[in-house]
PADO-51061 format. One record per residue (C-alpha): chain; x, y, z. Coordinates in steps of 0.05 Angstrom, whole numbers, plus 5000, padded with zeros to 4 digits. Example, Ala and Ser with C-alpha at 12.3 -4.5 7.8 and 13.67 -1.06 7.14 Angstrom:
<figus>
+-------+------+------+------+
: chain :   c1 :   c2 :   c3 :
+-------+------+------+------+
:     A : 5246 : 4910 : 5156 :
:     A : 5273 : 4979 : 5143 :
+-------+------+------+------+
</figus>
This chain:
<figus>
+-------+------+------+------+
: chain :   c1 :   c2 :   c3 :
+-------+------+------+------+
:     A : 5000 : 5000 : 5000 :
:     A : 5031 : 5063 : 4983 :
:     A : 4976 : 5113 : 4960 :
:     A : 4945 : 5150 : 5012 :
:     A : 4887 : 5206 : 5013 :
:     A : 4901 : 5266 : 5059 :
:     A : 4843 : 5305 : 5079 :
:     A : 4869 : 5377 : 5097 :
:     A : 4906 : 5411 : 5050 :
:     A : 4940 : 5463 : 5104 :
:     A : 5013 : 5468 : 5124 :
:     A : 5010 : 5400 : 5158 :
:     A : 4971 : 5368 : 5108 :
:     A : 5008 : 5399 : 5049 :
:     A : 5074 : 5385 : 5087 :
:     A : 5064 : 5321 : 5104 :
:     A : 5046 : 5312 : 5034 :
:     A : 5102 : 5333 : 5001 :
:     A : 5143 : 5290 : 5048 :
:     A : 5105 : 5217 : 5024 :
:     A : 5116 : 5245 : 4952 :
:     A : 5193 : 5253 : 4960 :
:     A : 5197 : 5180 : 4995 :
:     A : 5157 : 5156 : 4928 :
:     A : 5079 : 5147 : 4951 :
:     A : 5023 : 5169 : 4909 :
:     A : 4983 : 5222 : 4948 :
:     A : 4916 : 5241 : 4928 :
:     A : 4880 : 5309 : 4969 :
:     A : 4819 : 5351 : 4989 :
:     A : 4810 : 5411 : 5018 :
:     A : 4745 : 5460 : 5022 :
:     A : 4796 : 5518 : 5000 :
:     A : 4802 : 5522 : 4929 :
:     A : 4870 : 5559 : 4951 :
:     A : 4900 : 5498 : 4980 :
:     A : 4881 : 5459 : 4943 :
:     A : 4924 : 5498 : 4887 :
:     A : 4976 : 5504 : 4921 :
:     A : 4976 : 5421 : 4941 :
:     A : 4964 : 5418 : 4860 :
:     A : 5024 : 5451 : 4847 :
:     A : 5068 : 5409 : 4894 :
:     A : 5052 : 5352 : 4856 :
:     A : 4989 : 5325 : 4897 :
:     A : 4924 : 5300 : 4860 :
:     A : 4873 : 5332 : 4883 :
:     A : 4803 : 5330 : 4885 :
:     A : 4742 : 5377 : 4893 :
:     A : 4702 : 5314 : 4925 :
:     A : 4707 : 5271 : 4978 :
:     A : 4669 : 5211 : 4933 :
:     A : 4728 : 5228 : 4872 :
:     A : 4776 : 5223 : 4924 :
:     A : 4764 : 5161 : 4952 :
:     A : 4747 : 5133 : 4886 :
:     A : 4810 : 5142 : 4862 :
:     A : 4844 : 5076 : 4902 :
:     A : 4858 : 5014 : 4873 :
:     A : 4856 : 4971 : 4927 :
:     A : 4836 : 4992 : 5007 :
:     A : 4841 : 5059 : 5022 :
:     A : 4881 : 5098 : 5073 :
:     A : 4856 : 5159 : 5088 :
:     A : 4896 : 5215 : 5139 :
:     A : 4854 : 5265 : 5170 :
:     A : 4895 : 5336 : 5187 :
:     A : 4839 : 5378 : 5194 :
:     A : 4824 : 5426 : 5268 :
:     A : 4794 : 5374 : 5332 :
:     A : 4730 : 5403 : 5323 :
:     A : 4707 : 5388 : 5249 :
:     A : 4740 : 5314 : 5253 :
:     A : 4679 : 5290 : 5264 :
:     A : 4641 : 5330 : 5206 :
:     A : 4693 : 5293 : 5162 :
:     A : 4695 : 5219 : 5186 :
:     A : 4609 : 5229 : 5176 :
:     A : 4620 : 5255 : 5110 :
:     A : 4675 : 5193 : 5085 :
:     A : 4627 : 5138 : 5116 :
:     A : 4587 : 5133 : 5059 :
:     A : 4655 : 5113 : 5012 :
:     A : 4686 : 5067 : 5065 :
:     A : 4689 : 5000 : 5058 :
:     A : 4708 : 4945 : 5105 :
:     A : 4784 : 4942 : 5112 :
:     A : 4806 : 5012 : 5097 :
:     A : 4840 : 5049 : 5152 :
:     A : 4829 : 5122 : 5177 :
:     A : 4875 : 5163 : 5201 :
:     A : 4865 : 5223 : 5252 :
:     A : 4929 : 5256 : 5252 :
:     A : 4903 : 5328 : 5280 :
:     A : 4903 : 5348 : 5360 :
:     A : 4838 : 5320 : 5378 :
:     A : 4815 : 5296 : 5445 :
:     A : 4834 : 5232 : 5464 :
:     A : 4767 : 5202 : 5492 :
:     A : 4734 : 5234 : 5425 :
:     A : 4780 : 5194 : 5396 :
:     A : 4758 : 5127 : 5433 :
:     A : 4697 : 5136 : 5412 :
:     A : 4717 : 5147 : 5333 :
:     A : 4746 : 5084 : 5335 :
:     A : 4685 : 5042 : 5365 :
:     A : 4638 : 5078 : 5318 :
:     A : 4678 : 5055 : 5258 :
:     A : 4698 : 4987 : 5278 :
:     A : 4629 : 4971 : 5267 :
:     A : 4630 : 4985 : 5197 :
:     A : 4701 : 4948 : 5194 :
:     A : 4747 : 5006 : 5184 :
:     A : 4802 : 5014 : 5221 :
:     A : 4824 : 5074 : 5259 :
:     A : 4886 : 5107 : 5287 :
:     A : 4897 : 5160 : 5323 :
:     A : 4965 : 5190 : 5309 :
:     A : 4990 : 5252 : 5354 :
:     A : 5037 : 5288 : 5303 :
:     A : 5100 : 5338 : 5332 :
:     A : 5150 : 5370 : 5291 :
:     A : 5103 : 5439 : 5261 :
:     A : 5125 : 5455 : 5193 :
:     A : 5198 : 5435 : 5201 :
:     A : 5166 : 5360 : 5197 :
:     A : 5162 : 5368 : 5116 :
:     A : 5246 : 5366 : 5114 :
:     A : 5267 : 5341 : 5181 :
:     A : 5207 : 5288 : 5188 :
:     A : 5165 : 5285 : 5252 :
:     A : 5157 : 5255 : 5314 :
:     A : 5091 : 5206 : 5316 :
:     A : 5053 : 5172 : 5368 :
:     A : 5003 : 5115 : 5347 :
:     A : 4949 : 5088 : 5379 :
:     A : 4899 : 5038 : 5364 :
:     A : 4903 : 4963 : 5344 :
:     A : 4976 : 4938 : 5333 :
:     A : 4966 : 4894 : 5271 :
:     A : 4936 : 4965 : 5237 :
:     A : 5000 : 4997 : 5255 :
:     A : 5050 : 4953 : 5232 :
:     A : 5010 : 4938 : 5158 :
:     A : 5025 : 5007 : 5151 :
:     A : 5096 : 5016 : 5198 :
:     A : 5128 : 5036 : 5124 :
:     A : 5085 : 5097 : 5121 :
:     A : 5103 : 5121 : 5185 :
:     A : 5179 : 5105 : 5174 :
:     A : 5176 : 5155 : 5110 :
:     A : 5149 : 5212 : 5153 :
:     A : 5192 : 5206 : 5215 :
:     A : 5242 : 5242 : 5242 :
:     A : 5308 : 5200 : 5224 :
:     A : 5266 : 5139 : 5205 :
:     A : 5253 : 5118 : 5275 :
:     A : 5217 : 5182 : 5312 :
:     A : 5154 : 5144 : 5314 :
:     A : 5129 : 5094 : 5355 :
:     A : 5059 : 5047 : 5374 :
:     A : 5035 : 5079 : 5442 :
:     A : 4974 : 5024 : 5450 :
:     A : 4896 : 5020 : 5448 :
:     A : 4858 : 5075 : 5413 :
:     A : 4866 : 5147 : 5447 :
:     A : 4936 : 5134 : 5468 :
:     A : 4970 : 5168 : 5414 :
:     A : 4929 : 5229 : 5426 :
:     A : 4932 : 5223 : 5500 :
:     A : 5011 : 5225 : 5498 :
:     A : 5003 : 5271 : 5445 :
:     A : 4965 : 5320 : 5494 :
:     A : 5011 : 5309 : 5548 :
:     A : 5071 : 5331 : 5498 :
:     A : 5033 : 5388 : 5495 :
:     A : 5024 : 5407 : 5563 :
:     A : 5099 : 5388 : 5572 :
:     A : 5116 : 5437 : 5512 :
:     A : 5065 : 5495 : 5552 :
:     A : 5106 : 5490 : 5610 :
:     A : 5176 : 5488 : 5580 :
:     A : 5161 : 5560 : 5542 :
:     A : 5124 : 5583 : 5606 :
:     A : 5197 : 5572 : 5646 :
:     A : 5232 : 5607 : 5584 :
:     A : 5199 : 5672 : 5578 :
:     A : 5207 : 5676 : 5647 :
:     A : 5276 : 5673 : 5651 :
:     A : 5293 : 5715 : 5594 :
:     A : 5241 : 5772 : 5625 :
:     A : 5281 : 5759 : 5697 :
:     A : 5346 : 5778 : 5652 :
:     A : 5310 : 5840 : 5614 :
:     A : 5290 : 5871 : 5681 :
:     A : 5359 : 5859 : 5706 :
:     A : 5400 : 5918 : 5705 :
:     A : 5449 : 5881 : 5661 :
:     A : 5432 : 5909 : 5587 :
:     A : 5447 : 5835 : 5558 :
:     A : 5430 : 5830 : 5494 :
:     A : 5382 : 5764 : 5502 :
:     A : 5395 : 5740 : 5428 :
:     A : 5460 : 5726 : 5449 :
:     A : 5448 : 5695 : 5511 :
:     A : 5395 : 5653 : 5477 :
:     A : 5460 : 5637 : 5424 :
:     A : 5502 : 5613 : 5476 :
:     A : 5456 : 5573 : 5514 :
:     A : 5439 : 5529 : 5450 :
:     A : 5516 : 5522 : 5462 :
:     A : 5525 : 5445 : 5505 :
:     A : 5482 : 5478 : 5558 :
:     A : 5433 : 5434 : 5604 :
:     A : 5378 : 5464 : 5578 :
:     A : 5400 : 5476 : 5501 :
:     A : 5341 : 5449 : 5461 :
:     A : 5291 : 5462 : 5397 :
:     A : 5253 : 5492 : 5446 :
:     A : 5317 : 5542 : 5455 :
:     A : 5334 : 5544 : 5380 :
:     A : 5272 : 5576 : 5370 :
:     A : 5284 : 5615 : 5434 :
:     A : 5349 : 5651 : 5386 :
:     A : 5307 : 5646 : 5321 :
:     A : 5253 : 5688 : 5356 :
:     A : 5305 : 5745 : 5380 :
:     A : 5332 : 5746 : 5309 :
:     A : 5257 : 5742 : 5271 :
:     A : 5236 : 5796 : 5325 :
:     A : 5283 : 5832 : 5363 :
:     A : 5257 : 5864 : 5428 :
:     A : 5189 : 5844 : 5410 :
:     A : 5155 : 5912 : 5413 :
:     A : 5115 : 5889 : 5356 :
:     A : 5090 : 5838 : 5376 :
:     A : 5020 : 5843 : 5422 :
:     A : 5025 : 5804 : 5489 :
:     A : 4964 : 5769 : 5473 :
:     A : 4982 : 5685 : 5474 :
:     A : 4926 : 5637 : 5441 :
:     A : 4913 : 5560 : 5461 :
:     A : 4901 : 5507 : 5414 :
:     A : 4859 : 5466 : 5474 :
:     A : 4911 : 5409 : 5496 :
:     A : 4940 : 5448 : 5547 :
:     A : 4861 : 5453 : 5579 :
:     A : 4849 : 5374 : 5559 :
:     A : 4910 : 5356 : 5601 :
:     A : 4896 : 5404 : 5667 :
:     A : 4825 : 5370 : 5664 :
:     A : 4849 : 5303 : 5653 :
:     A : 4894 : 5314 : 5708 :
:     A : 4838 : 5331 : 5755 :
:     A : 4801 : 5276 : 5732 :
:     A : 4858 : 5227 : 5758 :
:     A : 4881 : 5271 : 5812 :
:     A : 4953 : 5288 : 5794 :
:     A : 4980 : 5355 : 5804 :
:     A : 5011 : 5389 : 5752 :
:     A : 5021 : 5460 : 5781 :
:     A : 5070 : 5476 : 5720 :
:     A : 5028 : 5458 : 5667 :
:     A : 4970 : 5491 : 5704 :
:     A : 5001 : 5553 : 5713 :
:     A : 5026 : 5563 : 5646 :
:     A : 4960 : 5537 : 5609 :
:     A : 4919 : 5607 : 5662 :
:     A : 4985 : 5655 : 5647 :
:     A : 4954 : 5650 : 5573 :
:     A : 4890 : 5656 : 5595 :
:     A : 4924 : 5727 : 5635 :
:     A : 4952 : 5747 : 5569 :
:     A : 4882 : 5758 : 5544 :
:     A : 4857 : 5811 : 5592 :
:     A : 4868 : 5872 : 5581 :
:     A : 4821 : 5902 : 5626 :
:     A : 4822 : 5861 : 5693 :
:     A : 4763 : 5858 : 5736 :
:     A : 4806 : 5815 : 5783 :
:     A : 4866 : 5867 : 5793 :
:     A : 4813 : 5924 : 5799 :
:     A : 4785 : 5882 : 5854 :
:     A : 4849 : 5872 : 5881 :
:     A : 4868 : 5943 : 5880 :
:     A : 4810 : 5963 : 5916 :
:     A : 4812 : 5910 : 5966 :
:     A : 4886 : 5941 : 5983 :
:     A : 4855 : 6008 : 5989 :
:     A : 4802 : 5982 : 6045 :
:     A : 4833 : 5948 : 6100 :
:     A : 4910 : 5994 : 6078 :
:     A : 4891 : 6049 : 6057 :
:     A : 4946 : 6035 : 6000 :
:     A : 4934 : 6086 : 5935 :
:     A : 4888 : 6067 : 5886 :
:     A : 4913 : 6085 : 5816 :
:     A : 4851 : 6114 : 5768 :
:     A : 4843 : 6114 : 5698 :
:     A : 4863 : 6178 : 5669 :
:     A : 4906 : 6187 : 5727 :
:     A : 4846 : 6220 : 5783 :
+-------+------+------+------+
</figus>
């Protein structure tokens, strides 16, 4: 089996994509954009305006990889069920919930299709460098199809078969939470060296701790990349989004009762990012004022 459907046409998609075409796989594609799909045309990807075409266009079983946002996965897998037949295999390779997940697989095991979940790291480096995948679902699935992952890892071997369905998106999420709290702990520690007194110039301390340092890292690359890309970072607005995994892993971790104050700080410091107006620190302000008498600081400066 080496043709392969990829539903999701964006940089992912696209990249990982272009990836199976350089290791020799056919690659067929849809998208709802007309733009990606363009763009996927001109890579070299057949693409297709239909989801029936699509699917259509296999000779044998098909293997289908979602890469679409958690919350239309579902809008997709109900709009391929009418084309699937027993034997093919789906893949969910977006960031979606790991129970939702669970429940994907049931749903289509009783149709006979298979289903993986596949938690997929590496951004858009992935196309070149290859990524870093975690599988879950049933074991004989994964290893008819160990080739495909092969071609899109990271040095051939930066994959591997987690267990049962959800576990690749469970570890998946905890990577994720992992990856919130590692950032968290930088930013802090560059802003503890901007407020110093020092005048360092952090692109260069972010150079030399990619140097054989303890902590040197991607994570740190990127740390040096950003500095160069943005320089003291007046342009950019303090305002820090979520894709949802950080949240799925502070609830799951409630669920099971296991602290993770790290991970749960830096998942509501993003949520702080956000206000600009805080009713809490207003609050907090006045609270100060009534039992200290401490100065309360007024908007247009009364």
């Amino acid at each position: 089996m080496r043709e392969i459907g990829i539903i999701g046409l964006g940089r992912m998609g696209a990249g990982i994509g272009r990836r199976l075409l350089s290791k020799g796989w056919t690659v067929y594609g849809y998208d709802r954009s007309e733009e990606a799909r363009s763009k996927a045309q001109e890579a070299g990807i057949e693409v297709f305006e239909d989801l029936e075409f699509l699917c259509g266009a296999f000779e044998d079983r098909k293997l289908l990889w979602i890469m679409v946002p958690a919350e239309v996965v579902g809008e997709v897998i109900k709009s391929l069920k009418p084309y699937l037949l027993e034997g093919d295999i789906v893949i969910d390779g977006g960031n979606s919930f790991y129970k939702d997940s669970q429940k994907r697989y049931e749903e289509l095991s009783q149709i006979g299709v298979h289903f993986l979940d596949v938690g997929v790291s590496g951004g858009v480096w992935g196309e070149k460098q290859g990524y870093c995948l975690m599988v879950g679902g049933d074991k004989e699935v994964f290893l008819q199809i160990e080739d495909l992952f092969k071609d899109l890892a990271y040095e051939g071997d930066g994959y591997g078969y987690m267990g049962a369905s959800g576990s690749g998106h469970f570890v998946k999420m905890v990577h994720n939470g992992i990856e919130y709290g590692m950032m968290q702990a930088i930013a802090e520690g560059f802003e503890l060296m901007k407020e110093s007194g020092f005048e360092l110039n952090l692109e260069e301390v972010a150079r030399v701790y990619t140097k054989g340092s303890v902590i040197r890292s991607w994570l740190m690359d990127l740390t040096y990349k950003a500095f160069k890309d943005f320089g003291d970072m007046k342009e950019i607005k303090p305002f820090v989004r979520d894709s949802g995994e950080g949240r799925w892993t502070v609830i799951t971790a409630v669920e099971l009762g296991v602290p993770l104050w790290v991970i749960a700080d830096s998942l509501f410091t993003r949520f702080r990012s956000r206000q600009e107006d805080s009713f809490r620190d207003k609050l907090l302000a006045a609270l100060r004022f009534e039992f200290g008498g401490h100065q309360v600081d007024k908007k247009g400066g009364g």
